[in-house]
N, C-alpha and C positions, 0 to 999 in steps of 0.2 A: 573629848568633846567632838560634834560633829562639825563639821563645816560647811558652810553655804557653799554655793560655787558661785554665787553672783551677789555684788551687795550696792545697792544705791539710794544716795542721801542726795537730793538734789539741789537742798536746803542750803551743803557746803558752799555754794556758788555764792553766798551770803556773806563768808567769813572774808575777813582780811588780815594782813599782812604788811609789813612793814618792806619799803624796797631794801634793796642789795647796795647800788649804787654801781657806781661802771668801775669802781678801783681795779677787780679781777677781771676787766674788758680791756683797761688801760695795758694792765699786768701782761697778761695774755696777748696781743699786738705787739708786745716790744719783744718777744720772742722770734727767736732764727726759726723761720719756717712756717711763721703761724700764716694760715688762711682760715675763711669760712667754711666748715666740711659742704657738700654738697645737700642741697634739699633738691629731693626728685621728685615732678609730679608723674602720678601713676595712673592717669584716665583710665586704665582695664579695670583697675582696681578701685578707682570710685563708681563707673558703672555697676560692677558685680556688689557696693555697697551701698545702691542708690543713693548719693550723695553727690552733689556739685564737682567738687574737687577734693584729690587726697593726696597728700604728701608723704614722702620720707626722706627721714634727714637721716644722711648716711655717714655714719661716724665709725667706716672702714678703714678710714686715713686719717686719724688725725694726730697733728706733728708728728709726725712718721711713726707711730702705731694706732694699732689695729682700732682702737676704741675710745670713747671718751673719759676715759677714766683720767688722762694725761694732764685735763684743766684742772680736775681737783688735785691730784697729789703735787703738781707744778705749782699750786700758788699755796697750798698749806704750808709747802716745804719754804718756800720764798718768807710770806710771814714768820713761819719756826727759828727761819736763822735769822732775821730782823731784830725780832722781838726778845729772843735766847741771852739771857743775861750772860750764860757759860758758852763755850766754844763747843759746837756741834760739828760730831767726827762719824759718825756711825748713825743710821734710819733703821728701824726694826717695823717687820710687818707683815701680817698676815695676805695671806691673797691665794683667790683661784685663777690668775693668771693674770686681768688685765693691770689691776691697780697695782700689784706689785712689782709690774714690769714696769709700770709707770715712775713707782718712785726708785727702782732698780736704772732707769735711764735716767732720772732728773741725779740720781746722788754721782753717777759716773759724771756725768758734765761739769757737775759742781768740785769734781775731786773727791766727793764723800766714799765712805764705803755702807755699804746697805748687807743688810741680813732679811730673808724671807722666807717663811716658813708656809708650807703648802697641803693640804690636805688631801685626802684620797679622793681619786675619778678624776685630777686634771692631768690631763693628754702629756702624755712624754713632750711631744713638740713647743708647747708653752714652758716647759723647765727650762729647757735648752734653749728657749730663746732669752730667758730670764737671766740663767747663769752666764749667756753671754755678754751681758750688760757689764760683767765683773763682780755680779751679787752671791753670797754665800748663799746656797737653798737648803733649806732642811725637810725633807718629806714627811709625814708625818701619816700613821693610819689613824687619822680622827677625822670628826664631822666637821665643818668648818668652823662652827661657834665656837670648839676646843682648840681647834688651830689657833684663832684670835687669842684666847687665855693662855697661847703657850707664846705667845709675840711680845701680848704685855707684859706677861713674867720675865721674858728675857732683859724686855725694855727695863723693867726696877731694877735687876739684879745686876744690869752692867751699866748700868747710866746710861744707855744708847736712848735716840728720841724717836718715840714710835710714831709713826705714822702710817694712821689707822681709820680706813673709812665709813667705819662705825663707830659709835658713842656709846657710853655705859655712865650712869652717876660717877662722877670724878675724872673724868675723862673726857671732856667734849668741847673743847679752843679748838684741838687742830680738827675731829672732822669738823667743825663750825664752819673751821677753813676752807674744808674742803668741798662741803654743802655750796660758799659762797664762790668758789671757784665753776661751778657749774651754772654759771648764770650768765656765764660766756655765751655756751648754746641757745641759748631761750631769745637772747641780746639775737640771736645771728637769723633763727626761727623769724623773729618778729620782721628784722628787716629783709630778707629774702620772698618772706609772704606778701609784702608790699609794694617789694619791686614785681613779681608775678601779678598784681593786682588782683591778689587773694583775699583782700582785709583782714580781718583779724580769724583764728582757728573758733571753729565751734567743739570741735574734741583732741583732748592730747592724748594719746595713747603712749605707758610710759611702764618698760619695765622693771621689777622691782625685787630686789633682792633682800638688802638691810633699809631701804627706802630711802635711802640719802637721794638719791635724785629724781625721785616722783618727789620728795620732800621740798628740794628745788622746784621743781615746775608747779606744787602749787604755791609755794613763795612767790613764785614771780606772777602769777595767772590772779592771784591776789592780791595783788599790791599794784591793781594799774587799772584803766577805764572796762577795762575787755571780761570777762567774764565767763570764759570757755568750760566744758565738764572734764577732767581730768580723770583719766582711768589708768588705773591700776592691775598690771598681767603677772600674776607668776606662777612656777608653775604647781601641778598636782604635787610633789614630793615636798613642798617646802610653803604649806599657804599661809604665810606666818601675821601678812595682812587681814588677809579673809579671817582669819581667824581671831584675830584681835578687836579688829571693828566689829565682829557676834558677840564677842564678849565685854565692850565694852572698855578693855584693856590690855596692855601691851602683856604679851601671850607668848611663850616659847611656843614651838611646835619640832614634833621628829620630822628630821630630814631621811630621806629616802634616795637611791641614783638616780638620775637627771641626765638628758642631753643639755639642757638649759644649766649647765653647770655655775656660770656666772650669776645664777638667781636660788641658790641651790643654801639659802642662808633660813636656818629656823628662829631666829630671833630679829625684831628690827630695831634700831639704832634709838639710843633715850632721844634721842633730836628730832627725829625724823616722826615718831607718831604725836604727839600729840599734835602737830602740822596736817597730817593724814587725818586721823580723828576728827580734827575740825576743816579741812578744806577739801578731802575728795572726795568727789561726787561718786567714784561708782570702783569697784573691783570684781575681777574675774580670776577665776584658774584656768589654765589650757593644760593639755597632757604633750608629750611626747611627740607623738606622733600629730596632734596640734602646729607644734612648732616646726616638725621636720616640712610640714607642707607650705608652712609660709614661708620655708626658706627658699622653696622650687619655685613658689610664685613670685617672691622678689629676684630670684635668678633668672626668670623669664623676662624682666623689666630689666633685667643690667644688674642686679645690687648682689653685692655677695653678701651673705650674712652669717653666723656665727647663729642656732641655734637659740641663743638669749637675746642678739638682738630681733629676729625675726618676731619673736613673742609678741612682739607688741602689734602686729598683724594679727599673728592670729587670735588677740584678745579681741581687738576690733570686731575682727570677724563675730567673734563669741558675744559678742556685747550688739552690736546691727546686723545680726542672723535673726534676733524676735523682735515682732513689732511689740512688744508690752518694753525689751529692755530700752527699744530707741526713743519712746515715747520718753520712758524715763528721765533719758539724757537728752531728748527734745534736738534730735536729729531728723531730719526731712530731708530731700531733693535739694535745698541750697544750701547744705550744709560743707563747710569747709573742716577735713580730717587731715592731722598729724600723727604719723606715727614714727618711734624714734627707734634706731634699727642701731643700737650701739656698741655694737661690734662687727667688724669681719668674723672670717671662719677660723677657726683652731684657738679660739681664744677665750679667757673665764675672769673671771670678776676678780 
């Protein structure tokens, strides 16, 4: 099938949503270490997008790794063992680097041992940091959606409990959990914009791999007074959005190599689209070479970024480069922009 490169429903801004509730805020503060990650304003970069002000929340640090993957798999795993009628000894799970490091640190803390199996194109340096945690790695040559089906096979055949940031029919409590874990940063977004005396955002920019966390931001963008256009980045090798919102449904698609590794997923999460379908206002694909550029332009501002988080620049870009797309998303000179940069460098999904 072909695929658009730009898709917007403005309409979305209509739909709603049920809240979250602050329990994964509560959660999250009573952790060693936790802070706000930083949101940056980047005046070059709202001149160069004529728009009032523009942010980026930089989730290079948070709880001492590289990305935000850490609030979801830290409160899925928190409810997992709450709610676990049997005693949980072993986490199984797929991952291009960040998530699995994530619950490769949450299970060492806990005493647990974790198992992670990894697909090809993530960087020798993310293994290593992985296996240092204490977690068995399994390399694997498959795409990443076969990775996933070799986690949850492991997970039935040994009783381990996977923990997994995608959903599939039968499968979808813990990332539920982990979608609700991510409503940390939105909580952090809102009040950081207000101490800046930013008011509320007019666009999120938000990149997207399996959609669990553009899934989050329009949960939370929907279920409150504010009404922002929520866009969705990812890239050329992998438009598994773009291509699903053309078709009117949830849609595999071939993955291809990617620097954007951590977005590098051809299918998106049963949870996460029909949320997208009904509440995002707009998607974009960026290439390669898209992304390598907004990482020099958030380098030039201070931000290190990781390739997939920088994406979400340069979708903005893509998306307030035409005046027909900003119309669309009804951006103007006092327009307040987010964009989420959710990774440092050397790191994947």
């Amino acid at each position: 099938m072909t695929v658009p490169t730009w898709y917007c429903r403005p309409a979305a801004r209509q739909s709603t949503c049920a809240p979250v509730g602050d329990a994964p805020t509560q959660f999250h503060r009573g952790l060693e270490g936790y802070a706000p990650t930083r949101l940056v304003e980047v005046p070059g970069i709202a001149q160069r997008f004529g728009v009032a002000r523009a942010y980026v929340k930089d989730e290079s640090a948070r709880l001492g790794l590289p990305a935000f993957k850490v609030l979801g798999a830290s409160y899925a795993i928190h409810r997992t063992l709450s709610e676990s009628a049997e005693p949980v000894s072993t986490l199984v799970t797929a991952t291009d680097g960040n998530h699995g490091h994530a619950v490769a640190r949450t299970a060492r803390l806990l005493g647990l041992r974790a198992r992670v199996y990894i697909p090809t194109g993530v960087e020798p340096v993310v293994v290593t940091a992985i296996r240092a945690e204490g977690a068995e790695v399994t390399t694997l040559d498959a795409s990443y959606d076969d990775t996933v089906a070799e986690a949850a096979a492991d997970a039935q055949r040994t009783g381990a409990q996977l923990i997994q940031d995608t959903a599939w029919p039968g499968y979808e409590q813990v990332p539920a959990w982990i979608v609700d874990g991510y409503e940390t940063l939105f909580g952090e977004v809102d009040r950081q914009l207000e101490e800046a005396g930013a008011g509320t955002p007019d666009l999120i920019a938000v990149p997207v791999g399996v959609g669990s966390l553009a899934q989050a931001a329009v949960r939370h963008y929907r279920s409150g007074s504010s009404e922002p256009s929520v866009l969705s980045v990812e890239p050329t090798s992998a438009p598994c959005t773009l291509a699903s919102l053309a078709a009117g449904e949830s849609v595999t698609v071939p993955t291809e190599t990617t620097s954007m590794a951590g977005l590098n997923c051809g299918t998106l999460s049963s949870l996460a689209w029909p949320i997208l379908r009904n509440g995002l206002d707009a998607a974009v694909m960026v290439s390669d070479d898209d992304a390598d550029a907004a990482t020099e332009m958030l380098a030039a501002d201070g931000l290190a970024a990781g390739p997939s988080g920088a994406a979400s620049l340069a979708g903005t870009a893509a998306a307030l480069g035409e005046e027909s797309r900003r119309a669309e998303l009804g951006i103007g000179e006092h327009s307040v922009v987010v964009m989420l940069c959710t990774e440092g460098p050397l790191s994947g999904r």
